[in-house]
Residue, then its C-alpha position, 0 to 999 in steps of 0.5 A: x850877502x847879495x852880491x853882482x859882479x860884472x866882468x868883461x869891460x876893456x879898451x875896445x876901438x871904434x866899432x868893435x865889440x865886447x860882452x859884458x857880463x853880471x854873476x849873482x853871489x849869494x842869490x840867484x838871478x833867475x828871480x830878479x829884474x836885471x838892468x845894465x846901467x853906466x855913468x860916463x865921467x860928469x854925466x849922470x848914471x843912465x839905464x842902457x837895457x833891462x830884462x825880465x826875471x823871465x826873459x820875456x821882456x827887454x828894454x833898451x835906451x834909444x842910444x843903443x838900441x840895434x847895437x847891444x843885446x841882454x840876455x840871460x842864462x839862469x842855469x849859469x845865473x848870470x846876465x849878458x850884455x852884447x855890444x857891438x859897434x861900439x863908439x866912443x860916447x859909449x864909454x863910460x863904467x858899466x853897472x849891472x843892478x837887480x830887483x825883485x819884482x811881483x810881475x815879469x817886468x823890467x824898467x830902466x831908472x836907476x831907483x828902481x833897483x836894490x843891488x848895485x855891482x862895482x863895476x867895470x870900465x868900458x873905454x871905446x877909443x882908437 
């Protein structure tokens, strides 16, 4: 059975910084897009970042754009999400999602993905 699992969420302050990360169980990520998504209470799930099954390509939202990095490491098969400086409109419950895809694309709807992860709280507060 598929499976993500993110990890590394918590209670940062302003401006700080936490990795987030996705693991595949039961698959491997090497061949799937990956988008990281989150949804803040009464607020829709919105698509922060996606990347490529490749890596060769990136996406960001507007909102986060030279703050976070994706990245991936196929050998540990597992995708990361840098965020830095950090603000509290960043809080919200982070998803990873994946796709498999003919071509080495990303895109960062919500419906453009078949597997969902559980979850994890990031909470940007002094």
């Amino acid at each position: 059975q598929l499976q993500l699992v993110e990890s590394g969420g918590g209670l940062v302050q302003p401006g700080g910084s936490l990795r987030l990360s996705c693991a595949g169980s039961g698959f491997t990520l090497e061949h799937y897009a990956i988008g990281w998504f989150r949804q803040a209470p009464g607020k829709e799930r919105e698509g922060v970042s996606c990347i490529s099954s490749s890596g060769g390509s990136t996406n960001y939202a507007d909102s986060v754009k030279g703050r976070f990095t994706i990245s991936r490491d196929n050998a540990k098969n597992t995708v990361a999400l840098q965020m830095n400086s950090l603000k509290p409109e960043d809080t919200a419950v982070y998803y990873c999602a994946a796709v498999s895809h003919s071509v080495d694309r990303c895109a960062r709807g919500v419906y453009d993905y078949d597997y969902w992860g559980q979850g994890t709280q990031v909470t940007v507060s002094s």
